[in-house]
N, C-alpha and C positions, 0 to 999 in steps of 0.2 A: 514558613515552609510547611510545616507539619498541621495547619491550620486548611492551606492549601490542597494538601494530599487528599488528608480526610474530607475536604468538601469533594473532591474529584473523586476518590472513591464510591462515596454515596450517589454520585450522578452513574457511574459505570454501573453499579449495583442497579441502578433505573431502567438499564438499558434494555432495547429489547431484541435480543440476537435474532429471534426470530423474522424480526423487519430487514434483516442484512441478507443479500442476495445470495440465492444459493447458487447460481449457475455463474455467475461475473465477479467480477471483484472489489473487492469492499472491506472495512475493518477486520483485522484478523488474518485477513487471505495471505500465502504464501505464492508469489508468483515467480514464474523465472523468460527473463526476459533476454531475446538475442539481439543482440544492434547491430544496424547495418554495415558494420566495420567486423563482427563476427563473434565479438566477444557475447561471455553469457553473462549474467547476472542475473543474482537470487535472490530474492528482498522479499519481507515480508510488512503488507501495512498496517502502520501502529498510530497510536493517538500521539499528538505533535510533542506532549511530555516525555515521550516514552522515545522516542525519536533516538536513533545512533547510527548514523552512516557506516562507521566503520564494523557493525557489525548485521548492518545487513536491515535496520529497522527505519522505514521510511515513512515518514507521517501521511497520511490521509489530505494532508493540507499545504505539501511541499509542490514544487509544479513537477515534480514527477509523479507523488502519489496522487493528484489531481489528475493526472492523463490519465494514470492508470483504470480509476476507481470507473463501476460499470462498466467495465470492458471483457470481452472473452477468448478463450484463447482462439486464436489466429488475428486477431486485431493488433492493427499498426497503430502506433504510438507517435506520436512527433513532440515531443519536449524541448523548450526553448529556455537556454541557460544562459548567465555569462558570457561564454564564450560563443555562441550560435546557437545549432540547434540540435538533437541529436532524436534519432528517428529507430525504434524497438519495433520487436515484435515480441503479444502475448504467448509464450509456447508450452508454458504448463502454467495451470491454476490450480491451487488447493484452498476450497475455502474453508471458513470458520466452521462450515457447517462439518467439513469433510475430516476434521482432525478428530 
């Protein structure tokens, strides 16, 4: 595990924020999402390791943070889960750039 970290580390270290969208969303971005039922939700997207539903960290690589990523705020969502399908709107974006 600790073999693991440190190689994931040095790849993040690699990374170049700069290629990450400043206007849409992408690694890092803090978005907050209304679904069509009315509820809000706040999620910010992380790398798949890093990942914690319950508190709000959604990987880049889940089929919700896949709708999400390059999208901007007013963009509809449609995420197919389990149980059906569940259909968002983007209504705030904060990205990596902006923190």
């Amino acid at each position: 595990r600790i073999a693991m970290l440190k190689k994931r580390a040095g790849e993040i270290a690699l990374m170049n924020v700069d290629k990450l969208p400043r206007d849409k969303a992408g690694l890092g971005s803090s978005v907050t999402l209304l679904e069509s039922t009315g509820e809000r939700m706040e999620i910010q997207l992380v790398m798949p390791e890093d990942a914690d539903v319950e508190r709000g960290f959604i990987s880049t690589a889940s089929p919700i943070g896949r709708a999400i990523v390059n999208r901007e705020v007013g963009d509809e969502v449609t995420v197919t889960v389990p149980n059906g399908s569940r259909t968002f709107e983007l209504v705030k974006l904060v990205t990596i750039h902006d923190s």
